[in-house]
C-alpha positions as CSV (number, residue, x, y, z in Angstrom):
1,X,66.7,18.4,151.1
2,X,63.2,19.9,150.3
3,X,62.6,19.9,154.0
4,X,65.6,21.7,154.6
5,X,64.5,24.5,151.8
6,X,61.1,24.4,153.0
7,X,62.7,25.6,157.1
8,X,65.0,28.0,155.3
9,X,62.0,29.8,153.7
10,X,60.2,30.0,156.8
11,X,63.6,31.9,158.7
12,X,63.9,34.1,155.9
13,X,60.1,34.9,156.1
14,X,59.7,35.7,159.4
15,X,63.2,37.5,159.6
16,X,62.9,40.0,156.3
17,X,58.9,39.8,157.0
18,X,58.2,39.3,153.0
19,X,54.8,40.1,152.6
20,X,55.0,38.9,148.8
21,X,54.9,35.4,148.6
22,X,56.3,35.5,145.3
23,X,59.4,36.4,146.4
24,X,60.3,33.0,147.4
25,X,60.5,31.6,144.4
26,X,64.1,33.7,144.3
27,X,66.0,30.6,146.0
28,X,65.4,28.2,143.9
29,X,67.0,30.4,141.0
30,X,69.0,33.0,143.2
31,X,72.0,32.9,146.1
32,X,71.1,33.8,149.4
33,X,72.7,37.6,148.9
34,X,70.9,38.2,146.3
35,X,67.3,37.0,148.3
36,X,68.4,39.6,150.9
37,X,69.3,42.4,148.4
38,X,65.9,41.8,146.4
39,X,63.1,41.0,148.8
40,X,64.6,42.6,152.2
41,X,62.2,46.0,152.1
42,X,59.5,47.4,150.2
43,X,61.0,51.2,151.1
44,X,62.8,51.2,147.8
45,X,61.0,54.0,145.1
46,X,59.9,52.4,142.0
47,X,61.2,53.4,138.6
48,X,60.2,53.5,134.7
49,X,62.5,52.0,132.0
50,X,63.4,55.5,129.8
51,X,63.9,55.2,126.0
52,X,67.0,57.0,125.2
53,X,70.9,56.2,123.5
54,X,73.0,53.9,124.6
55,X,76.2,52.6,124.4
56,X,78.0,49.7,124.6
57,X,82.4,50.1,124.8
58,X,85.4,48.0,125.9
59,X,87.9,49.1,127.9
60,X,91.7,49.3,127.2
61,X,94.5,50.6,129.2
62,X,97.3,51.6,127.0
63,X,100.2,54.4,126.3
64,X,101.1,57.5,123.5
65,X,103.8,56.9,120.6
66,X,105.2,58.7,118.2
67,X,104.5,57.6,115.0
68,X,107.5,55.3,113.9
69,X,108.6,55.2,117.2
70,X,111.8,53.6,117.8
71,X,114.9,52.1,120.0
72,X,117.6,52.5,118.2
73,X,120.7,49.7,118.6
74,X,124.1,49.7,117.2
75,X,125.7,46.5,115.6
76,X,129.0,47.3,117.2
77,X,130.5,46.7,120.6
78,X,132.9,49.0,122.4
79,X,132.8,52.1,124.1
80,X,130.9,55.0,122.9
81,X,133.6,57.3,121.2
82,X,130.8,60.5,120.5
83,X,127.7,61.8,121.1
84,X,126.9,63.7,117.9
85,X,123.3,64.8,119.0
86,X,121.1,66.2,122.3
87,X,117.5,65.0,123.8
88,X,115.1,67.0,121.6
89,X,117.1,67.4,118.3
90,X,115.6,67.0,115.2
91,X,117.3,64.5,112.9
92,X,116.5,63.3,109.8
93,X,117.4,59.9,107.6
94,X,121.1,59.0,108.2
95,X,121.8,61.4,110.3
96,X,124.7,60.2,112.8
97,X,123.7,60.1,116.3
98,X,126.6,58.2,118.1
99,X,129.5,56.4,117.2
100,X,131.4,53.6,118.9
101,X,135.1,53.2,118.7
102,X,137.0,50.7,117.0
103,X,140.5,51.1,115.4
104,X,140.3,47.9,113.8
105,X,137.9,48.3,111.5
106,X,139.2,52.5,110.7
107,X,142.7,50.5,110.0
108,X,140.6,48.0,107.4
109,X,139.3,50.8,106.0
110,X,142.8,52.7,105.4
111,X,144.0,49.8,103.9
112,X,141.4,48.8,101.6
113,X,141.2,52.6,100.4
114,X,144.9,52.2,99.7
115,X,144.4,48.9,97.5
116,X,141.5,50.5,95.5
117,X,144.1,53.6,94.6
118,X,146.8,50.9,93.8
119,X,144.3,48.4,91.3
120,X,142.4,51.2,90.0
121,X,142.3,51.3,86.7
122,X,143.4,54.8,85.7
123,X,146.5,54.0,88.5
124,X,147.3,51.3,85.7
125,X,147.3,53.3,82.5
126,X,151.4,53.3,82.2
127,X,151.4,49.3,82.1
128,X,148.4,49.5,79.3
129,X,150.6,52.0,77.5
130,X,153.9,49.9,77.2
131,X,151.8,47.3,76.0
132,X,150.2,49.4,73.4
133,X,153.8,50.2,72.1
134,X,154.8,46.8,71.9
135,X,151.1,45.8,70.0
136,X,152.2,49.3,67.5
137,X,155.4,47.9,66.8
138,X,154.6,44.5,66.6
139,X,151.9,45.8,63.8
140,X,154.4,47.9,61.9
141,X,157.1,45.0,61.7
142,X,154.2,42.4,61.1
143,X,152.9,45.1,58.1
144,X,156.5,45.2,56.9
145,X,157.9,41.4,57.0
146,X,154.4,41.0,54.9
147,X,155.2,43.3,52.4
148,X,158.8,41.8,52.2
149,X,157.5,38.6,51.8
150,X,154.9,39.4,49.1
151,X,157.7,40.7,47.2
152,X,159.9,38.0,47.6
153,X,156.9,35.3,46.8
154,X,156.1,37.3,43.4
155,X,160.2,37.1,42.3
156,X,160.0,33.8,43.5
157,X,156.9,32.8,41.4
158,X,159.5,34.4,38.4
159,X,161.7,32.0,39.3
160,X,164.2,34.8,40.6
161,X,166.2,34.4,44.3
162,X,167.2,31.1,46.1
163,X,164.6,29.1,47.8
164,X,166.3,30.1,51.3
165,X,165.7,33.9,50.7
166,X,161.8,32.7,50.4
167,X,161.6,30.7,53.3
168,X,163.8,33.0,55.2
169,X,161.2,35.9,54.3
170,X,157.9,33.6,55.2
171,X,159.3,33.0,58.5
172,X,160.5,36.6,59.2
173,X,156.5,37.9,58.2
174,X,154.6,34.3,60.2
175,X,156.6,35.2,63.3
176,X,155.9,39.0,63.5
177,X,152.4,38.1,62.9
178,X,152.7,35.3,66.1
179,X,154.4,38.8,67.9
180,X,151.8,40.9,67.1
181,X,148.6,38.8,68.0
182,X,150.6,38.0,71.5
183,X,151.2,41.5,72.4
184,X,147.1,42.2,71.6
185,X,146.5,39.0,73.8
186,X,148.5,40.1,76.8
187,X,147.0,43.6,76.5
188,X,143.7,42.5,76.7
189,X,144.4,40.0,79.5
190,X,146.1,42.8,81.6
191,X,143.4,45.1,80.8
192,X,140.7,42.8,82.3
193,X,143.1,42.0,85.5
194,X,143.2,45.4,85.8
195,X,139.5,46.0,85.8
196,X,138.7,42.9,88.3
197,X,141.5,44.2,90.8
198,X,139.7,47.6,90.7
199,X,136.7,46.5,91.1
200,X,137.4,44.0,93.6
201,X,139.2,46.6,95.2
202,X,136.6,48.9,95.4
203,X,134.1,46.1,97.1
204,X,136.6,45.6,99.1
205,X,136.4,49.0,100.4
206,X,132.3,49.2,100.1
207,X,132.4,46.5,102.6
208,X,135.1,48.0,104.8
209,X,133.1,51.5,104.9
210,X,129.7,49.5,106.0
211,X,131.4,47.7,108.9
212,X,133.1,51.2,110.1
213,X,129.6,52.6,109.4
214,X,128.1,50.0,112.1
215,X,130.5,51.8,114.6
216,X,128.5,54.8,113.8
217,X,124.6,54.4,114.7
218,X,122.6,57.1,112.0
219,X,119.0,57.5,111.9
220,X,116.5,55.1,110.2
221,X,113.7,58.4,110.2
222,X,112.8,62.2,109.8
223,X,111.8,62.8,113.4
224,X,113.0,63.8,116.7
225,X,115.5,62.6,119.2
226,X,113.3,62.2,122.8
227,X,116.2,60.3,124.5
228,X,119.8,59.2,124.8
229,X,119.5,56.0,127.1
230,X,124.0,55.7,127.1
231,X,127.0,58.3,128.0
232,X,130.0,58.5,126.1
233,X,132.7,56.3,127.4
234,X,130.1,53.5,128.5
235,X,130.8,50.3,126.7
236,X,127.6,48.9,124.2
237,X,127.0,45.8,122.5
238,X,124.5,44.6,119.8
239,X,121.8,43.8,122.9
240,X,121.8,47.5,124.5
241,X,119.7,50.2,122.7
242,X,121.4,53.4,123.1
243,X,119.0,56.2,121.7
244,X,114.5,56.4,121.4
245,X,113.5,58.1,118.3
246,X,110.0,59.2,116.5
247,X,108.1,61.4,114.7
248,X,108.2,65.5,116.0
249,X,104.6,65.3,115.6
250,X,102.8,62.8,115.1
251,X,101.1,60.3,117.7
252,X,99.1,57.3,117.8
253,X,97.2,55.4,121.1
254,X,98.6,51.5,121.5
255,X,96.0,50.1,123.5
256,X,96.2,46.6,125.2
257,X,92.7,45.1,124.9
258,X,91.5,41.8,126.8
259,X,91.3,38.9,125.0
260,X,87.2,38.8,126.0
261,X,87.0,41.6,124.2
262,X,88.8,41.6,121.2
263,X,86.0,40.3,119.3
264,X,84.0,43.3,119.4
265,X,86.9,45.5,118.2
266,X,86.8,46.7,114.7
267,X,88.4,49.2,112.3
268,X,87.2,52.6,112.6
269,X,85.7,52.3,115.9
270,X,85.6,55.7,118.1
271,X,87.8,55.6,120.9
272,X,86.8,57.9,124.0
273,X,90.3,58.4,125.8
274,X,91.0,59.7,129.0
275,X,94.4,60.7,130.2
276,X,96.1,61.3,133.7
277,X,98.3,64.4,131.9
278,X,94.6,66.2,131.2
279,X,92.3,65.7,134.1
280,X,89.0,65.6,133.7
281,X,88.8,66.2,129.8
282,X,87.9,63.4,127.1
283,X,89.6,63.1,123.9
284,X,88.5,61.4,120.5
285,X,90.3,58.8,118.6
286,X,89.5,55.6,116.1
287,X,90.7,52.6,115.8
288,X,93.8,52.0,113.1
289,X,95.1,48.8,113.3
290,X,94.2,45.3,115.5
291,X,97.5,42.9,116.0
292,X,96.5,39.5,114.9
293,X,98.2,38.1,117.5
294,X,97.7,37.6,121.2
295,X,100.2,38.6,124.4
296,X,100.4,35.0,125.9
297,X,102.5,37.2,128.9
298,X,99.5,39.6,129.8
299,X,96.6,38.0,127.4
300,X,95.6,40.5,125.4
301,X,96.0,42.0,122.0
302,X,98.1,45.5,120.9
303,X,95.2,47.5,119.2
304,X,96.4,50.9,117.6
305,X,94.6,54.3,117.1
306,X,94.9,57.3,115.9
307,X,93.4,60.5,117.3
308,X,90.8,62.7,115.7
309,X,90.8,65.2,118.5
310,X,94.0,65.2,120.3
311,X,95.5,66.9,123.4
312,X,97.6,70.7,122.6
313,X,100.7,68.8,123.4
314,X,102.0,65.1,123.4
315,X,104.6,63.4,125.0
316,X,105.6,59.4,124.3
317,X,105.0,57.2,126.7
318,X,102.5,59.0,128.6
319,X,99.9,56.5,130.0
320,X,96.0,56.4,129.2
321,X,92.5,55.1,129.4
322,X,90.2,54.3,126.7
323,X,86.8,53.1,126.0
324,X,86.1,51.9,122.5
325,X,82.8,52.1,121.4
326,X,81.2,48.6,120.2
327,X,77.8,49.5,119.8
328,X,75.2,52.3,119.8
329,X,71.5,52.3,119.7
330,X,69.9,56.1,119.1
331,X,66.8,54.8,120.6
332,X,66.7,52.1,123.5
333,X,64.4,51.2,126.3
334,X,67.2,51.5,129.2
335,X,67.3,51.1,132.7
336,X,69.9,51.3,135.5
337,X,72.4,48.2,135.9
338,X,72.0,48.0,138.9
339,X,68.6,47.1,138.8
340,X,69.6,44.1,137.5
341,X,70.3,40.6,138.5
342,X,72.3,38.2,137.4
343,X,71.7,40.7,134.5
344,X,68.5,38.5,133.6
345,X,65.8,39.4,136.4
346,X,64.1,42.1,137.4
347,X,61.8,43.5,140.3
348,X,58.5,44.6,139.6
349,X,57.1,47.5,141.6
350,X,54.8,44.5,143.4
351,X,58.2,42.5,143.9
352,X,57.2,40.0,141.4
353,X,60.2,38.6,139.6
354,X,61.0,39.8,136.1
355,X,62.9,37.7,133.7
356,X,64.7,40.0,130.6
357,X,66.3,39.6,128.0
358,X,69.7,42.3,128.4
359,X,70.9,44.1,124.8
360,X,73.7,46.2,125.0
361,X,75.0,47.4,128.4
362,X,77.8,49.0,130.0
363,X,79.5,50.0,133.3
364,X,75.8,51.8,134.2
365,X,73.3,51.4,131.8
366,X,71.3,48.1,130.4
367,X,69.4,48.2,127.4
368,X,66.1,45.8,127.9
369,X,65.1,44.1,124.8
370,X,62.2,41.6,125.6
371,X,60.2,41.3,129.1
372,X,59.3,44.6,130.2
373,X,58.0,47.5,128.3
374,X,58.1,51.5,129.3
375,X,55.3,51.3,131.9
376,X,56.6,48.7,134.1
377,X,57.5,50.2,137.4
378,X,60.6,48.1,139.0
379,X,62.7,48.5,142.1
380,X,66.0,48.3,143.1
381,X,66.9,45.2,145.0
382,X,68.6,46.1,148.0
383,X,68.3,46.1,152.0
């Protein structure tokens, strides 16, 4: 194998006529494109390494949302019976957009509103006030047998009337007093039926109203309508979201970052955002909220920010490109990327072979942290 190396070397001499020896010391470290990219011609103008900022940034891809930006479903199925709203409106909690019809659940209703007005309790006041009467005039003939029999207990004790008068008037008072205390016992039993009939009657209807009110799809913010997604007539079920809501104003960036990247992506990082919508200008936004959780479909993460200097006029949905910012460094010895290989070796002005050590880079610049300083002349490999 060594002799095999040793003929290649020779070719590759004689064909790219390397007049630096050096130079072959490349293939035992490098691929044969890269030994014709970096030792092919000594036209190439040397370079100095600058000292100036750099910065490092991820990339996302992502869209605009309104803040609190919602589909909207209904929990009914059936055809749609109204469209109470347009595309654009502003709406605010509870307000109804749509409702689907169902005559089963307005006929529930009916009823149960007509069972509340029959158990309430002030429907009920004429059966409480027959059985007050009964309790006042069990009371007064209860008061009176007792006063009788008090009379007839002090002759008795005086030894005056029969023993059956006595007993007669004992009886009279112990049974209107029996009278009395059941009338008061069936008025407060009646009473309570009536208050659990009303108030069973009027859950009754609470529940009836919130299944109608799941035929009628309301608003769960203060925002805007951007789009009705059904017609009225077309049939809906539980699965099909019939309206997109958000805020009027209000906008946030949800970004889709790799999961190489997500690492590097903190809170309060600037985002650099351009947009198809704006061509040509760059807009300013930071970092808000990082999902804790990966996409396994597209394998990345849902990153949110919100903008510090934003576009005159939003729209959701609209698609973007952003580059968060990882790192910066005010003051860095940087040079070209693509003077780099492999990002770890360099070419000297002499075409010696440089080994670095790479800081922070990105799509054009490389910062060099140890093996070259800001007098080193270097080339670009290439033809």
């Amino acid at each position: 194998m060594n002799h095999f190396h040793s003929f290649i070397q020779r070719i590759l001499m004689k064909i790219l006529q390397i007049k630096n020896p050096n130079c072959l010391s490349l293939f035992s470290v490098l691929p044969l494109s890269v030994i014709f990219l970096s030792c092919g011609s000594d036209s190439r103008e040397p370079i100095q390494p600058e000292i100036t900022g750099i910065t490092e940034s991820v990339y996302a891809s992502g869209n605009i949302k309104a803040v609190d930006q919602y589909d909207a479903f209904t929990n009914a199925s059936g055809p749609i019976q109204e469209i109470f709203v347009e595309e654009g409106d502003s709406v605010s909690i509870g307000t109804p957009l749509l409702a689907v019809f169902s005559e089963r659940e307005k006929l529930s209703r009916e009823n149960a509103e007509i069972a509340k007005a029959y158990a309430g309790l002030q429907e009920n006041q004429s059966k409480l006030k027959d059985l007050q009467l009964t309790i006042d005039l069990a009371k007064s003939k209860m008061q009176n047998d007792s006063l009788l029999y008090v009379r007839q207990k002090n002759l008795h004790d005086q030894n005056i009337g029969t023993e059956v008068e006595f007993e007669q008037r004992r009886l009279n008072w112990e049974n209107s007093k029996t009278a009395y205390e059941s009338s008061v016992i069936r008025y407060n039993d009646l009473k309570r039926e009536i208050q659990f009939n009303s108030s069973s009657a009027s859950k009754n209807l609470a529940i009836s109203k919130v299944l109608e009110s799941d035929y009628v799809l309301k608003s769960k913010i203060n925002g805007k309508v951007y789009s009705i997604l059904k017609e009225k007539g077309e049939m809906v079920t539980p699965q099909v979201a019939l309206a997109v809501l958000g805020s009027a104003n209000d906008f946030i960036l949800e970004l889709q970052v790799d999961e190489y990247d997500i690492s590097k992506v903190k809170l309060g990082q600037i985002v650099s955002v351009s947009m198809d919508s704006y061509k040509g200008q760059t807009f300013e936004a930071e970092v808000s909220k990082i999902y804790p959780i990966m996409d396994t479909q597209t394998k990345s993460f849902k990153v949110e920010a919100a903008f510090t200097k934003a576009p005159p006029q939003l729209y959701p949905n609209l698609s973007l490109e952003a580059n968060i910012i990882t790192k910066v460094r005010e003051k860095a010895l940087v040079i070209p990327r693509t003077y780099l290989i492999a990002d770890s070796l360099l070419i000297s002005e002499n075409e010696d072979t440089l080994a670095v050590k790479v800081g922070i880079r990105n799509y054009q610049f490389a910062e060099i942290l140890e093996g070259i300083t800001s007098e080193t002349r270097i080339i670009k490999p290439g033809l």
